[in-house]
C-alpha positions as CSV (number, residue, x, y, z in Angstrom):
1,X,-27.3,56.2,-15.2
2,X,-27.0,53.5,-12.7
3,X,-29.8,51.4,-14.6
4,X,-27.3,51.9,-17.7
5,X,-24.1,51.0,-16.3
6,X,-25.9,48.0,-14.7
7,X,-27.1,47.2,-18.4
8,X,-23.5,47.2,-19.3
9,X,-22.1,45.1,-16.7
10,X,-24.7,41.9,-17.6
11,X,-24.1,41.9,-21.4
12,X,-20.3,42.0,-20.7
13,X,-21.0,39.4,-18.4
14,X,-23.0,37.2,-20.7
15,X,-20.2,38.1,-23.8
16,X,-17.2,36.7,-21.4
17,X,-19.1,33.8,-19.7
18,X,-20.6,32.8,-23.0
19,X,-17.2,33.1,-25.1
20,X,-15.1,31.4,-22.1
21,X,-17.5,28.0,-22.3
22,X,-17.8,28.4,-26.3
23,X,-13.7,28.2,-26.6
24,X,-13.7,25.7,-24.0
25,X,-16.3,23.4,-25.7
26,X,-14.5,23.8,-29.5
27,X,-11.2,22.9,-27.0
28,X,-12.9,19.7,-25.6
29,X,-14.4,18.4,-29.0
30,X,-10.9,18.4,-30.8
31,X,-9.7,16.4,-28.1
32,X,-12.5,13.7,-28.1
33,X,-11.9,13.6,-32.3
34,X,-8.6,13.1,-31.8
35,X,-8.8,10.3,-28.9
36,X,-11.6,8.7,-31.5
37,X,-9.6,8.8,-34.5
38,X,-6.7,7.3,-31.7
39,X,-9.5,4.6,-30.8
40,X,-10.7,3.7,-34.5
41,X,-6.7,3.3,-35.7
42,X,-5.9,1.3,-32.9
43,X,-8.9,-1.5,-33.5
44,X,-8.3,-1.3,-37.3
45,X,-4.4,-2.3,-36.9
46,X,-5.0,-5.1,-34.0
47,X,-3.2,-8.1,-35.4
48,X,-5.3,-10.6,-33.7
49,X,-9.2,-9.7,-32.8
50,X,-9.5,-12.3,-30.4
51,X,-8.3,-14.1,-27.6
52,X,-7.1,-17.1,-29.9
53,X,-5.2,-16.6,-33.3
54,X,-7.8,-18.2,-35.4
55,X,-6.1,-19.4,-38.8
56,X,-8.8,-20.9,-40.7
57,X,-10.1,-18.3,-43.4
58,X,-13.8,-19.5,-42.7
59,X,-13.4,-17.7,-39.8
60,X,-12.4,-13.9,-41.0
61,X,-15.7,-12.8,-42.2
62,X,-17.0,-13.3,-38.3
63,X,-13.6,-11.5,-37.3
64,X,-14.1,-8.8,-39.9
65,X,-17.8,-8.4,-38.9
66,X,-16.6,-7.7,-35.2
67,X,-14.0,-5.3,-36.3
68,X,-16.6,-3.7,-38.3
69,X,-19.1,-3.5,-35.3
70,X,-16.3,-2.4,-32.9
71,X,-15.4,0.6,-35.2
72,X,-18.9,1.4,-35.1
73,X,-20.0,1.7,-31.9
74,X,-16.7,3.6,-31.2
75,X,-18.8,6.1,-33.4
76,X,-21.8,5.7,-31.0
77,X,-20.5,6.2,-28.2
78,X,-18.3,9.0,-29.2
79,X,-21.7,10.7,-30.5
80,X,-23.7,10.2,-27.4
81,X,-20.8,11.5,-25.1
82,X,-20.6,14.7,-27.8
83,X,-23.9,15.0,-27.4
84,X,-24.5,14.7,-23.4
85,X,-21.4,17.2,-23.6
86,X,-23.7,19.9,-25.6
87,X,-26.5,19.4,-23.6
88,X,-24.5,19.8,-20.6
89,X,-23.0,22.9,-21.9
90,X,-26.7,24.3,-22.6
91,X,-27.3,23.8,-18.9
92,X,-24.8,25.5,-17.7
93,X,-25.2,28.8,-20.2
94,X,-28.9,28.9,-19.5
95,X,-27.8,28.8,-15.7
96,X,-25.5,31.4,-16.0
97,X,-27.9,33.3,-17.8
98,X,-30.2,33.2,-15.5
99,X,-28.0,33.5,-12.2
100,X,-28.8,36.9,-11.7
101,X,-32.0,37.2,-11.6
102,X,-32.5,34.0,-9.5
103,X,-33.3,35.6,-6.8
104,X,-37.0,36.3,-8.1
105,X,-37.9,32.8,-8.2
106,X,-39.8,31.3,-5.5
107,X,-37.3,29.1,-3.0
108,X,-39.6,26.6,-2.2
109,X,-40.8,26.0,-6.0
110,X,-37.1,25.4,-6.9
111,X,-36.8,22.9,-4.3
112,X,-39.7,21.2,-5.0
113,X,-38.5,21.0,-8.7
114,X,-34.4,19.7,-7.3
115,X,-36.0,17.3,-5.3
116,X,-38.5,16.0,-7.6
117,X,-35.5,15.1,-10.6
118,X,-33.6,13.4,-7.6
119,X,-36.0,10.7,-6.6
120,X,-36.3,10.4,-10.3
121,X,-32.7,10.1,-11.1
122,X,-31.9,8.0,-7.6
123,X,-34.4,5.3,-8.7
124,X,-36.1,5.1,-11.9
125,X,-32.7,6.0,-13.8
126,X,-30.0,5.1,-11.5
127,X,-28.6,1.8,-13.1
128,X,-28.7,3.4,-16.9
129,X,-26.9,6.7,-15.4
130,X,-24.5,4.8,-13.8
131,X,-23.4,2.4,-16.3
132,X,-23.6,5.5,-18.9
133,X,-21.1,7.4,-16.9
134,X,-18.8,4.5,-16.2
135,X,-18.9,3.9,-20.3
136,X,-17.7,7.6,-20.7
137,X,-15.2,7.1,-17.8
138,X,-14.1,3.7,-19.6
139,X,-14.1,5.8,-23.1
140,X,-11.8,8.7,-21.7
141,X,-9.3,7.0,-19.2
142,X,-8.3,4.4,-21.8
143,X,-7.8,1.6,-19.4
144,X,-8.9,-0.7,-22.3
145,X,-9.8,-0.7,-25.4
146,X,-11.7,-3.2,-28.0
147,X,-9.3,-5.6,-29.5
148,X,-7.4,-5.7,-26.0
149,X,-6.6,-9.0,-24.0
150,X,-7.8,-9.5,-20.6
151,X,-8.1,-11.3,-17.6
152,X,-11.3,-10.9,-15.5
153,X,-12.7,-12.7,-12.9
154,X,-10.5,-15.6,-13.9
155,X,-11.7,-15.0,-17.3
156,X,-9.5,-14.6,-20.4
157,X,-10.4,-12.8,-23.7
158,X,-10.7,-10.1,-25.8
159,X,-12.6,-7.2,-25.4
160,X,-14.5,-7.4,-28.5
161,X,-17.0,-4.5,-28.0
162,X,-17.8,-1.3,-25.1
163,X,-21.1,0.4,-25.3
164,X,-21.9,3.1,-23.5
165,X,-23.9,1.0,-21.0
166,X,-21.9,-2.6,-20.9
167,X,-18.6,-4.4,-22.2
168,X,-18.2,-7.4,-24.3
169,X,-16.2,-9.9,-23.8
170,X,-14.9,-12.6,-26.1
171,X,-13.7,-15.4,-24.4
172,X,-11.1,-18.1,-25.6
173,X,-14.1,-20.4,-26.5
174,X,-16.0,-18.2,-28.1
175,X,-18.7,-17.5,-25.4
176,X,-19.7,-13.9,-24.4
177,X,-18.7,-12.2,-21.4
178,X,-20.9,-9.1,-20.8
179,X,-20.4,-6.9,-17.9
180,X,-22.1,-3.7,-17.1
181,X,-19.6,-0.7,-17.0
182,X,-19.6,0.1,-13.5
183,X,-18.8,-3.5,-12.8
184,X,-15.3,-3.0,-15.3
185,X,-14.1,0.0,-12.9
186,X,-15.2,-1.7,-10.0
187,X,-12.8,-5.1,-10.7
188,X,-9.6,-5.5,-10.6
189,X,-8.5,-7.2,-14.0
190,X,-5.2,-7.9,-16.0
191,X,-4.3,-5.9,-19.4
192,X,-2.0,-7.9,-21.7
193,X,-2.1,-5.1,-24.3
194,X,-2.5,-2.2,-22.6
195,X,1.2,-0.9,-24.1
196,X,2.3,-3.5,-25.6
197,X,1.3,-6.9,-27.1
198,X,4.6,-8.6,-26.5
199,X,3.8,-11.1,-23.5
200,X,6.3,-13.6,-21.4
201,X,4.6,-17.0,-21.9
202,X,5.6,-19.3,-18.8
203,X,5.1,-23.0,-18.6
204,X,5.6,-24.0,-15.3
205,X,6.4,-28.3,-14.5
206,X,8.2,-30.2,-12.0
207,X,10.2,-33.1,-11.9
208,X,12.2,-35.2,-9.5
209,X,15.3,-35.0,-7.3
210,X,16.4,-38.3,-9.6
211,X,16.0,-36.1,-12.8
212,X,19.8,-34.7,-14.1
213,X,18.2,-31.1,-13.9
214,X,21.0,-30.0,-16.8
215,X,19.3,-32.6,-19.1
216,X,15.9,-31.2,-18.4
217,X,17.4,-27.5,-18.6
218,X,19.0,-28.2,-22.2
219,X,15.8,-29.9,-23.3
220,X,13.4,-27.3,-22.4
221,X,15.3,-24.6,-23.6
222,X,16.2,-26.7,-27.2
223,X,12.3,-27.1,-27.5
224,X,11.4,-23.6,-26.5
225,X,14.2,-22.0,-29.3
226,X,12.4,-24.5,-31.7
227,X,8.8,-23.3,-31.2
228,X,7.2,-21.0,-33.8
229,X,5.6,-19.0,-31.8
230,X,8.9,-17.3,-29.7
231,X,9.7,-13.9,-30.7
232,X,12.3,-13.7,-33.2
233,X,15.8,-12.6,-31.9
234,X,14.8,-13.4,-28.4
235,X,15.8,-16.4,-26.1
236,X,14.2,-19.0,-23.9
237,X,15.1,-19.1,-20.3
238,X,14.5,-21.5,-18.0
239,X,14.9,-21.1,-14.0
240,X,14.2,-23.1,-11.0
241,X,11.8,-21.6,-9.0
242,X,11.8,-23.8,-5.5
243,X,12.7,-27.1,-4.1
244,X,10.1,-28.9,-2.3
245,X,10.4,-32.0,0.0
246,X,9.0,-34.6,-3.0
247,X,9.8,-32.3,-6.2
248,X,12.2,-29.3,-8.1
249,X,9.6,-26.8,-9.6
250,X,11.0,-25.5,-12.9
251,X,10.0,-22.9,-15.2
252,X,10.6,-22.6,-19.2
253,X,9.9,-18.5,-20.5
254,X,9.7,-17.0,-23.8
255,X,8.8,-13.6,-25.3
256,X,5.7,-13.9,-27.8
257,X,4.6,-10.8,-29.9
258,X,1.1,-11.2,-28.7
259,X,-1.2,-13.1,-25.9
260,X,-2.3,-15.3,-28.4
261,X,0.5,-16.7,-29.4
262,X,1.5,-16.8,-26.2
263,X,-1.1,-18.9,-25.1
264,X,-0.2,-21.6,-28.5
265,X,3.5,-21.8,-27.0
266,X,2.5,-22.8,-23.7
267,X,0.6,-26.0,-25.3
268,X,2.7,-26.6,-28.3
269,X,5.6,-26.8,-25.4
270,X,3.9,-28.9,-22.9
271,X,2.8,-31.6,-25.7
272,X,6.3,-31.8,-26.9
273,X,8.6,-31.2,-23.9
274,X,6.4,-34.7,-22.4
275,X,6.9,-36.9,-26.2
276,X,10.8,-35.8,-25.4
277,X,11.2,-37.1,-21.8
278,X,8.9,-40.0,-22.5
279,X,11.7,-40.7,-25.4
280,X,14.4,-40.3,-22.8
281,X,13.0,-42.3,-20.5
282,X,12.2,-39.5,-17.5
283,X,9.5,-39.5,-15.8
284,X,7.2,-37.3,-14.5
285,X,7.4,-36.5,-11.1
286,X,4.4,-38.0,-8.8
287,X,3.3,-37.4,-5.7
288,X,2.0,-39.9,-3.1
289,X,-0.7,-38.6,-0.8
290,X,-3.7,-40.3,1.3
291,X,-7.2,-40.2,0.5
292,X,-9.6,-42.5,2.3
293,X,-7.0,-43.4,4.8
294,X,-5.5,-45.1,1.4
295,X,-2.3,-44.2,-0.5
296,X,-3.1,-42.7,-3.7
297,X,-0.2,-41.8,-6.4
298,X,-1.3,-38.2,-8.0
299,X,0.5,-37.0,-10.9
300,X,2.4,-33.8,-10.6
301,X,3.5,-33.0,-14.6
């Protein structure tokens, strides 16, 4: 009777255990299809793949190519974390399983066997485990995605591709940055797109006490309204930001819908803001210092 009950109380065990993790597996699949699909859209409707707006049509087969790749291995890794996620759930039902009937295994045999995939793990897999589990970390906690402007280590790009083991980075000039995933969650780094692609584009410059400051405020904002690359609907402004011994440092800001362009209205204004004071007559500020125990005239703007 006892034996019976006993009987019972396992296979109602196994039914509720094995249901619970079942439900909860279907619950954690929908959500990773719906965080890919979130993932593919996202890529597919970035404006500009890159951290430069690159105009010439010779180069949208490469971009298309990359945005081809980076779809793609949103696929892989999406698979491989499915995947890990099934064996994982395996595990953990064959554990269950077995619980109760763990006491008739040798101690010292399971020890041997923990111990044993340890060492294993701690040094013949350790960098590969690592960097897999930051990729999945990376993949779930959306603190970047491909097609996303960034800062890193004083480098700026676009994350062009995340594997499960490494991220690619597209720099400005076209180089690769390539950075192992637990390295990306270890650093500090700046997201321009994290929310939103709009960026404040700031040129900063300084000129002279002998400079009429409202001349050089009309000018920069005039140029500014004028560039192409300002947000529609949106206006310049222009502040001064300190007022040193030898020079007044001034700054000139204007909303941009994307890094990109905000980087192209930082040059566009600097070239033209200097052709507009070298027509006026200003000039730039300088700065006299000693090198060599001679006096040396640096240029400031």
């Amino acid at each position: 009777m006892f034996a019976f009950i006993k009987r019972g109380g396992n296979t109602i065990y196994y039914i509720v255990i094995i249901s619970f993790l079942s439900l909860l597996l279907l619950y954690i699949l929908i959500s990773l299809k719906k965080l890919e699909d979130h993932f593919r859209e996202n890529v597919e409707e970035k404006k500009n793949f890159g951290a430069l707006r690159n105009k010439p049509s010779r180069f949208k087969n490469i971009i298309k190519g990359s945005r081809e790749k980076a779809i793609k291995n949103i696929g892989v890794r999406f698979t491989i974390i499915r995947k890990t996620l099934f064996i994982l759930w395996l595990f953990i039902i064959m554990l269950l399983i077995f619980f109760p009937f763990m006491g008739n295994f040798s101690k010292g045999l399971f020890s041997v066997l923990a111990s044993t995939g340890t060492i294993f793990l701690g040094f013949a897999a350790k960098p590969f485990v690592e960097n897999a589990i930051a990729g999945m970390v990376i993949t779930l906690s959306k603190l970047f995605n491909v097609g996303d402007t960034i800062i890193i280590k004083d480098n700026y790009g676009a994350v062009e591709d995340i594997t499960m083991t490494h991220t690619i980075v597209k720099l400005w000039d076209w180089q690769r940055f390539i950075i192992p995933n637990v390295n990306m969650l270890r650093e500090d780094f700046v997201n321009y797109t994290i929310l939103d692609e709009s960026n404040w584009a700031k040129v900063e410059f300084w000129v002279s006490y002998e400079a009429d400051i409202e001349v050089i405020r009309e000018l920069a904002i005039k140029i500014a309204k004028k560039s192409q690359y300002i947000k529609p609907g949106n206006e310049p402004n222009f502040w001064v930001m300190d007022m040193a011994p030898e020079n007044i440092k001034c700054w000139i800001v204007g909303l941009t819908d994307s890094p990109n362009n905000g980087w192209f209205f930082k040059t566009d204004f600097r070239s033209k803001f200097y052709m507009e004071l070298k027509k006026l007559n200003i000039k730039p500020h300088f700065k006299y210092v000693f090198l060599n125990g001679e006096l040396e005239k640096n240029k400031i703007f």
